[in-house]
C-alpha positions as a LaTeX table, in Angstrom:
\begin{tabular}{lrrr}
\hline
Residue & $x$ (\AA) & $y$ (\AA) & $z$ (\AA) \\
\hline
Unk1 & 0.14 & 4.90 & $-3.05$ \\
Unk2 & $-2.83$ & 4.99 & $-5.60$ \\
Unk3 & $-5.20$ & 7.30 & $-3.52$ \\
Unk4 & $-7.88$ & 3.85 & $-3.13$ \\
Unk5 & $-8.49$ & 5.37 & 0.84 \\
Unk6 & $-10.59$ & 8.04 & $-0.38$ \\
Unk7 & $-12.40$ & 5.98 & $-3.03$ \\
Unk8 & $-15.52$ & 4.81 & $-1.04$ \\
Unk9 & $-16.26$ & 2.02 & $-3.53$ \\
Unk10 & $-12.79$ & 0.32 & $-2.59$ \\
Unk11 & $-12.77$ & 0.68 & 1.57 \\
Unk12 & $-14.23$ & 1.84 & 4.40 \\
Unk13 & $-12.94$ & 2.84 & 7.71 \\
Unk14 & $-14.82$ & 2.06 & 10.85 \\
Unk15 & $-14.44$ & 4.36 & 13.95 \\
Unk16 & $-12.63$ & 2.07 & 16.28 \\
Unk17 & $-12.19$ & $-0.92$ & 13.32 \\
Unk18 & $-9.59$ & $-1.31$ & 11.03 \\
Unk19 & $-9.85$ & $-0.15$ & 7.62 \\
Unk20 & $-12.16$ & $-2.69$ & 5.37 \\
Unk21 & $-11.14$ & $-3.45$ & 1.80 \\
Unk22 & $-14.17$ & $-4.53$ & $-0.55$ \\
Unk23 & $-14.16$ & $-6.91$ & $-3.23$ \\
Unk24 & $-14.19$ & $-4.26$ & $-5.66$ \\
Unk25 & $-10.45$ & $-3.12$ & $-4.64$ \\
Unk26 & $-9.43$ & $-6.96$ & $-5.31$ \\
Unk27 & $-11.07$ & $-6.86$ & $-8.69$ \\
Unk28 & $-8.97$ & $-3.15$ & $-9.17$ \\
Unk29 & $-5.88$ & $-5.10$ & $-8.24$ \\
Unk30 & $-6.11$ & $-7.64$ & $-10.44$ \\
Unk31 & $-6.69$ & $-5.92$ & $-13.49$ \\
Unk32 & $-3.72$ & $-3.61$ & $-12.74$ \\
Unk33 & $-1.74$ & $-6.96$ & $-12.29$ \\
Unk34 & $-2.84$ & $-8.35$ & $-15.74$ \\
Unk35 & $-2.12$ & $-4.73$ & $-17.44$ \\
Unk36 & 1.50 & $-4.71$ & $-15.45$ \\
Unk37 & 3.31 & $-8.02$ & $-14.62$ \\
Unk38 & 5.17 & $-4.97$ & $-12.44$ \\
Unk39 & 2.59 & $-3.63$ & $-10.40$ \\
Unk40 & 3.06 & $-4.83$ & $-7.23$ \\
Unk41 & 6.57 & $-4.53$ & $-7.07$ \\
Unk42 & 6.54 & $-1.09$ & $-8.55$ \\
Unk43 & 3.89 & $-0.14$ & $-6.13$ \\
Unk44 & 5.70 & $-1.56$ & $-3.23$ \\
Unk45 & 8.99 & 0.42 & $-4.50$ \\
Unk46 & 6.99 & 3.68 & $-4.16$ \\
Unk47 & 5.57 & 2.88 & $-0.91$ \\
Unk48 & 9.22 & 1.67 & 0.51 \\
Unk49 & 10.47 & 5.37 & $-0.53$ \\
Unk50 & 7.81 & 7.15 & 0.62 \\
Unk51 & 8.59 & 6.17 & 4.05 \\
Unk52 & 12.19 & 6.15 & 3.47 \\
Unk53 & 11.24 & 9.84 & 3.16 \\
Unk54 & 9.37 & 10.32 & 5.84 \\
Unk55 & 11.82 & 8.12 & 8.30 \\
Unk56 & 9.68 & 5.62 & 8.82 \\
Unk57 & 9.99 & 1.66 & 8.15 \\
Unk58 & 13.15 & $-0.43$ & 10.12 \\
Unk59 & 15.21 & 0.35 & 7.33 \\
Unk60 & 15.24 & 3.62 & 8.50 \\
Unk61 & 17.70 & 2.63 & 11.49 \\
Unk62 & 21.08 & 1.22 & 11.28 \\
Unk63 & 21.45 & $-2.38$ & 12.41 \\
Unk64 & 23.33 & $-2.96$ & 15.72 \\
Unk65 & 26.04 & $-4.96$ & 15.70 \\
Unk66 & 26.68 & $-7.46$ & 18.52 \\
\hline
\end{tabular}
């Protein structure tokens, strides 16, 4: 949501690895936490609509009913 993928001082991506977060990123997190008490839940709104958008997530799907 904040572009941090394609900052290399935050992660790194290994060919056939998972992506790797460094302790820089946790430091970045934590002083956008202490500058917004709403940070994680705004950030977690935008990512919920983005794949809302993109029809993506289970809330895309209707529930079944038994």
């Amino acid at each position: 949501m904040h572009g941090i993928d394609t900052e290399e001082a935050f992660s790194h991506f290994f060919g056939f690895g998972v992506r790797r977060y460094s302790k820089a990123f946790a430091a970045w997190i934590v002083e956008k936490r202490k500058a917004d008490n709403q940070f994680l839940t705004k950030t977690r709104a935008q990512y919920k609509a983005l794949q809302q958008k993109q029809g993506k997530g289970p809330w895309t799907t209707a529930k079944k009913k038994k």
